[in-house]
C-alpha positions as CSV (number, residue, x, y, z in Angstrom):
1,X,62.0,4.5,29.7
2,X,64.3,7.5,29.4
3,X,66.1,6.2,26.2
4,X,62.8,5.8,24.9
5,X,61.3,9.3,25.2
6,X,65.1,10.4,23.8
7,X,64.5,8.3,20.8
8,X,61.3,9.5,19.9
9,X,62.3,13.0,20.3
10,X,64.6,12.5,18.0
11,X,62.5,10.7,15.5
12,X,60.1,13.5,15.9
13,X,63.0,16.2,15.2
14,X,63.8,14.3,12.3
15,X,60.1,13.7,11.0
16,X,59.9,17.7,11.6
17,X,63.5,18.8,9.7
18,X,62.8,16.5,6.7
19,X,60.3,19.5,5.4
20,X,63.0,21.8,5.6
21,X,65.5,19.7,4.2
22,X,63.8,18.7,1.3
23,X,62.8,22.4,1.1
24,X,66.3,23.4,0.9
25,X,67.4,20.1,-1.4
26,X,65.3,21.5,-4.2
27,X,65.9,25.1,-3.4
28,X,69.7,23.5,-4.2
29,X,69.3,21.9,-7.5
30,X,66.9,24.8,-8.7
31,X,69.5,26.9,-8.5
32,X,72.3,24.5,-10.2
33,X,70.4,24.2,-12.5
34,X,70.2,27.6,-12.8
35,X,73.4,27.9,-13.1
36,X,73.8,25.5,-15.7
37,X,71.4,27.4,-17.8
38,X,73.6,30.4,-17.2
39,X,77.0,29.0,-17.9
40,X,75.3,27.2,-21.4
41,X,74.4,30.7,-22.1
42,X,77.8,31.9,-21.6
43,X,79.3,29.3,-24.2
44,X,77.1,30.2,-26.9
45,X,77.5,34.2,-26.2
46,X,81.2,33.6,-26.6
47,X,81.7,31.4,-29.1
48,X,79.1,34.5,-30.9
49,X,81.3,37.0,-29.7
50,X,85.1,34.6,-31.4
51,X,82.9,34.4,-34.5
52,X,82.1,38.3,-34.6
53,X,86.1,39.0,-34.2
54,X,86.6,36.5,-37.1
55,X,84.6,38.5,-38.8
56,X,85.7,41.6,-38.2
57,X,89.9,40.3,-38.9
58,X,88.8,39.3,-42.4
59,X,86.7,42.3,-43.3
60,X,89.8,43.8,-41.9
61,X,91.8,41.7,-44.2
62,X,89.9,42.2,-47.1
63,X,89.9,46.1,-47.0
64,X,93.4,46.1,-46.5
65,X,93.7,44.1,-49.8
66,X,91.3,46.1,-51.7
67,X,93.2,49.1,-51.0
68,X,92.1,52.5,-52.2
69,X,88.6,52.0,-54.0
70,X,89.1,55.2,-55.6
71,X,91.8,53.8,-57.7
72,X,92.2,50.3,-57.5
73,X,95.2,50.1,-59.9
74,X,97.7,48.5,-57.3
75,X,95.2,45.7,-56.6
76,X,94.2,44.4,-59.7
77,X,98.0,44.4,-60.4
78,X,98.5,42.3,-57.5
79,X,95.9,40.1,-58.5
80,X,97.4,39.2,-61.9
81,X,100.7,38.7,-60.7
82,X,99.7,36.4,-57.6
83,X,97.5,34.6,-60.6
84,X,101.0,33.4,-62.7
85,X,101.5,29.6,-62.2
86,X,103.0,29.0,-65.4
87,X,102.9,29.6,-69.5
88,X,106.3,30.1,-71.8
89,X,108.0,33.2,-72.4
90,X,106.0,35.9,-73.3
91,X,103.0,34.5,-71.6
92,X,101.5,34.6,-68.1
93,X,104.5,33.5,-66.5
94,X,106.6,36.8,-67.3
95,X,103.6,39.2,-66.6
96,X,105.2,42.3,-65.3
97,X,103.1,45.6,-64.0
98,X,103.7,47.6,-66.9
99,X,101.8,44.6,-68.7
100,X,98.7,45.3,-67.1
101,X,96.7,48.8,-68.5
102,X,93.7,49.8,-66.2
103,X,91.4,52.2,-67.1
104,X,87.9,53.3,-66.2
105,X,85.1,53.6,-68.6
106,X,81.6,56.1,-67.7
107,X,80.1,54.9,-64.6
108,X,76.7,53.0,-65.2
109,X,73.6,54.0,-63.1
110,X,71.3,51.0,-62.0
111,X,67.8,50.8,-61.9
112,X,65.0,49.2,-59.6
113,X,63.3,47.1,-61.6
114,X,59.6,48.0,-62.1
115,X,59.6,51.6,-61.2
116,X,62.9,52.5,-63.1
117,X,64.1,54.6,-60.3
118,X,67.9,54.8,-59.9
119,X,69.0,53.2,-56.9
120,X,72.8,53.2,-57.8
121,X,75.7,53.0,-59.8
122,X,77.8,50.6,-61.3
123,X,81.9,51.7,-61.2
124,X,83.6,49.9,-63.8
125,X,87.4,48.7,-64.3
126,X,88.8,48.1,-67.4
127,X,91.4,45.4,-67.3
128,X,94.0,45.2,-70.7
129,X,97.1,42.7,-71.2
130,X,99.7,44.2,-73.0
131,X,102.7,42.0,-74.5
132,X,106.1,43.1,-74.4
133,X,105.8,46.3,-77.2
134,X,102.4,47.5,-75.5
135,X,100.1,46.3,-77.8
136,X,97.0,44.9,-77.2
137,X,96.7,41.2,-77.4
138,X,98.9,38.9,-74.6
139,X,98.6,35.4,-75.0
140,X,97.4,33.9,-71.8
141,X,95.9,30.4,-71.0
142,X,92.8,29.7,-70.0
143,X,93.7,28.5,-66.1
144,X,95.4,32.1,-65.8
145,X,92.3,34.3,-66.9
146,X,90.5,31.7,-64.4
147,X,92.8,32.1,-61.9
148,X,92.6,35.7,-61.7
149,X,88.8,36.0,-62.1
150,X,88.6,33.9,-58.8
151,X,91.7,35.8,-56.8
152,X,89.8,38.6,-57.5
153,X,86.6,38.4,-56.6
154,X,87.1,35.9,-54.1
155,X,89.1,38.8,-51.3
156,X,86.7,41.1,-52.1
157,X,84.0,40.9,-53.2
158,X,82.3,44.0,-54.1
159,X,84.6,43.5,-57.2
160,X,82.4,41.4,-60.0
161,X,83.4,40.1,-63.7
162,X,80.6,42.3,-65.5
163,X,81.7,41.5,-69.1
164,X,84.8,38.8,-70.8
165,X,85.4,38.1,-74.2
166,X,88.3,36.5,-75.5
167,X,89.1,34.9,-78.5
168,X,91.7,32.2,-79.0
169,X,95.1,32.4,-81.0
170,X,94.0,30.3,-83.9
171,X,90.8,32.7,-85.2
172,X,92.7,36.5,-84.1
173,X,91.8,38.3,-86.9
174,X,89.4,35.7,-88.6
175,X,85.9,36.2,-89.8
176,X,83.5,34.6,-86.8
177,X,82.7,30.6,-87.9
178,X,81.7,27.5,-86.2
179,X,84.7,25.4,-85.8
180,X,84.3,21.5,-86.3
181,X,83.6,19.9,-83.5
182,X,87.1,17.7,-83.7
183,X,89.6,20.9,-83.9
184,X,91.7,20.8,-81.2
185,X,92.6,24.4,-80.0
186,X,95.8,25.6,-78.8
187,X,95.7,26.9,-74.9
188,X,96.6,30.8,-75.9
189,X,93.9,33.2,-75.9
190,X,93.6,37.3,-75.9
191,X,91.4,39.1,-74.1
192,X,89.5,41.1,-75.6
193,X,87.4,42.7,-73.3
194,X,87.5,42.3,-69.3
195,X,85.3,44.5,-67.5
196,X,84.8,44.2,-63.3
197,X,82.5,46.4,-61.5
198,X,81.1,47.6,-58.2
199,X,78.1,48.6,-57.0
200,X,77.7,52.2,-55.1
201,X,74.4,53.1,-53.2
202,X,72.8,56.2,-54.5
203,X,74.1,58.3,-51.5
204,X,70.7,60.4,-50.2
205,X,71.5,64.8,-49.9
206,X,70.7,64.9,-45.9
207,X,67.7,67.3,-45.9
């Protein structure tokens, strides 16, 4: 009779602490989960905060090889020489500094479209390859001029090709015609004209 009232205290201790256990089960996994939630949010702040220092090296990069915007001479120099992958004598492939003339024509203002107002300005480079007396004209091949179009807008790239014309070897000094469609051209071309650019803000006089 004894064991029989213990047993059915305990049952009724048991009945009475499966509230509180339950309670406290889901009190438990409301807060894992919780937790989860947190730690999920902690993966995705800091794979935000790796891609915020990789951006941050290569506008770091990038500045460092633009150099000094005010005179950009030694980069475009660099660009031309990093862009040499071949050519004969005289060519690509023997492109020294002193081969390269830089110069900078008027600055250009830009305009909103619509209302005309000026909203900026373009600065322009003027890029020249000299042959080996100085003189207007280098032969270079086509993958070169490429080549250093790409290496130098691609680093930075507030630089931009605003103008190229080039002319090949074969019609230097000819009168403008339509060559047949069968002429097989020779890989040397002259710049005549390479014009890059960037664009300044209109800076605003602090009232």
């Amino acid at each position: 009779m004894k064991n029989l009232d213990l047993e059915k205290i305990i049952i009724l201790l048991c009945l009475l602490g499966l509230p509180i256990t339950g309670g406290w089960i889901y009190n438990m996994k409301s807060e894992l989960e919780e937790a989860d939630r947190a730690f999920q949010n902690c993966d995705a702040m800091i794979l935000k905060i790796h891609g915020l220092h990789e951006l941050i090296d290569r506008t770091k990069k990038a500045t460092k090889e633009v150099g000094d915007l005010a005179r950009p001479d030694t980069y475009f120099e660099n660009r031309a020489i990093l862009s040499q992958s071949g050519g004969k004598e005289g060519g690509e492939l023997f492109l020294k500094r002193e081969h390269i003339r830089i110069s900078y024509p008027p600055r250009r203002k830009v305009r909103r479209d619509g209302s005309g107002a000026v909203i900026g300005e373009d600065i322009p480079v003027k890029i020249e390859f000299l042959d080996d007396k100085a003189r207007r004209g280098r032969l270079l091949s086509r993958s070169f001029i490429n080549a250093f179009i790409v290496n130098c807008e691609s680093p930075a790239p507030i630089w931009r090709l605003r103008n190229l014309k080039m002319t090949n070897k074969s019609f230097k000094g000819l009168r403008p015609t339509k060559a047949p469609p069968d002429l097989v051209l020779p890989d040397e071309w002259i710049v005549d004209e390479m014009l890059f650019a960037r664009r300044s803000p209109l800076k605003v006089a602090a009232k």
